[in-house]
SEDREN-285384 format. One record per residue (C-alpha): residue number from 1; y, z, x. Coordinates in steps of 0.2 Angstrom, whole numbers, plus 2048, in hexadecimal, padded with zeros to 3 digits. Layout:
N
{num=NUM&Y=Y&Z=Z&X=X};
...
//
This chain:
82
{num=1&Y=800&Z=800&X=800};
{num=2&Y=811&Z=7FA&X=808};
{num=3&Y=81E&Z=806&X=801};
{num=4&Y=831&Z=801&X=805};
{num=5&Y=843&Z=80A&X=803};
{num=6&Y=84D&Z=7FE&X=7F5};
{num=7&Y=85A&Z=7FD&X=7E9};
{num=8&Y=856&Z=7FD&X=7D6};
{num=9&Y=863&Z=7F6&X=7CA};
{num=10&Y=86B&Z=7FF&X=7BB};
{num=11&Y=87A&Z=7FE&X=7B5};
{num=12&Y=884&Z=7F2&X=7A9};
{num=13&Y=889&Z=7E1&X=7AB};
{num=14&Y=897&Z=7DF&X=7BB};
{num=15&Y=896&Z=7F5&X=7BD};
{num=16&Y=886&Z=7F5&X=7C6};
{num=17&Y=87F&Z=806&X=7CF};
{num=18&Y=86E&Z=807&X=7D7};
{num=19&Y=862&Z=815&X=7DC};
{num=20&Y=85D&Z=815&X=7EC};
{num=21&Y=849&Z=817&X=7E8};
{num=22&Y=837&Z=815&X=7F1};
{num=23&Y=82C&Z=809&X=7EA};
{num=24&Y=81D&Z=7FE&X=7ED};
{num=25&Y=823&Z=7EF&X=7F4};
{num=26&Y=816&Z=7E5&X=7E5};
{num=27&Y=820&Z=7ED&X=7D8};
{num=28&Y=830&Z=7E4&X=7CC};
{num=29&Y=840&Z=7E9&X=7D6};
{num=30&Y=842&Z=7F5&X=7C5};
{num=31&Y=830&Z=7FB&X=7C4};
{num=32&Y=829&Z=80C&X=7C5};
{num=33&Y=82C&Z=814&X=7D4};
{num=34&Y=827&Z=824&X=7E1};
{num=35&Y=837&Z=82B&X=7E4};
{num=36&Y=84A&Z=82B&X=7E2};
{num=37&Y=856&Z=82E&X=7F2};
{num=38&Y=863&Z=82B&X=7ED};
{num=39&Y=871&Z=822&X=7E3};
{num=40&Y=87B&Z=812&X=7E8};
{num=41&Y=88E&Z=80C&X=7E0};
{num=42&Y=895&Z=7FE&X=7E6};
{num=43&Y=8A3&Z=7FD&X=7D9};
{num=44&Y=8A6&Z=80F&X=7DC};
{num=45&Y=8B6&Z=814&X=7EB};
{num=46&Y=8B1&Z=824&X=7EE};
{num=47&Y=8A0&Z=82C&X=7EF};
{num=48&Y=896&Z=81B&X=7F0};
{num=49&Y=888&Z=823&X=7F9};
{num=50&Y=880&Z=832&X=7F2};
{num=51&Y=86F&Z=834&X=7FE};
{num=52&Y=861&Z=841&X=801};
{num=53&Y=85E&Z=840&X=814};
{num=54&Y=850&Z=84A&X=813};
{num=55&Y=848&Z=840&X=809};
{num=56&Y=84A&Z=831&X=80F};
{num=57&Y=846&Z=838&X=820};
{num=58&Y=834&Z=83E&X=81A};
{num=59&Y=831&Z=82C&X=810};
{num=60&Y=837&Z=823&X=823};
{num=61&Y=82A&Z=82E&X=82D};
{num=62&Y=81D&Z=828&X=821};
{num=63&Y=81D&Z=816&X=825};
{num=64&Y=82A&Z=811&X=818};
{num=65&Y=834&Z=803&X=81B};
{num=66&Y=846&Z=7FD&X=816};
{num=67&Y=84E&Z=7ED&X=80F};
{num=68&Y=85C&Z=7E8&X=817};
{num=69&Y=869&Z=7EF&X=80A};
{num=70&Y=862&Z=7FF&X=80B};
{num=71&Y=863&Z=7FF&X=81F};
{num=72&Y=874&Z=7FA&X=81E};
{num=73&Y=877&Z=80B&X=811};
{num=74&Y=870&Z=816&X=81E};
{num=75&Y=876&Z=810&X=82B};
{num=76&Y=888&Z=813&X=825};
{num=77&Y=881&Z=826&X=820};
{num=78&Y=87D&Z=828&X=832};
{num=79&Y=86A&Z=827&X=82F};
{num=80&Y=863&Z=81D&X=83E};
{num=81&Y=855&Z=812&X=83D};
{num=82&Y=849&Z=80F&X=84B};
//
């Protein structure tokens, strides 16, 4: 089972916010998934980024991997990525 680090869409139409879940990667991009970690609002000027490190930490050291989006996100959190 290949699990990543993605976006899931919710929102309405032009006001979009996305959670910041892990999923299997064979799932719908809004299927069910394992875990939240966080909440993502591009629209938003302040607190766009709300993150739980710790979880995304953990999720990391098991062999999770991130979409490219994501690794941006964290990256501008200040959680490297090998």
């Amino acid at each position: 089972m290949s699990v990543k680090i993605r976006l899931k869409r919710f929102g309405s139409k032009k006001r979009p916010y996305y959670r910041i879940v892990v999923i299997d990667s064979r799932n719908p991009r809004d299927g069910m998934t394992l875990d939240e970690v966080g909440i993502y609002r591009p629209v938003e000027h302040e607190n766009q980024v709300q993150l739980e490190s710790d979880k995304v930490k953990d999720w990391l050291s098991k062999g999770a991997l991130v979409t490219a989006t994501v690794k941006n996100i964290l990256n501008s959190q200040n959680i490297k990525l090998k």
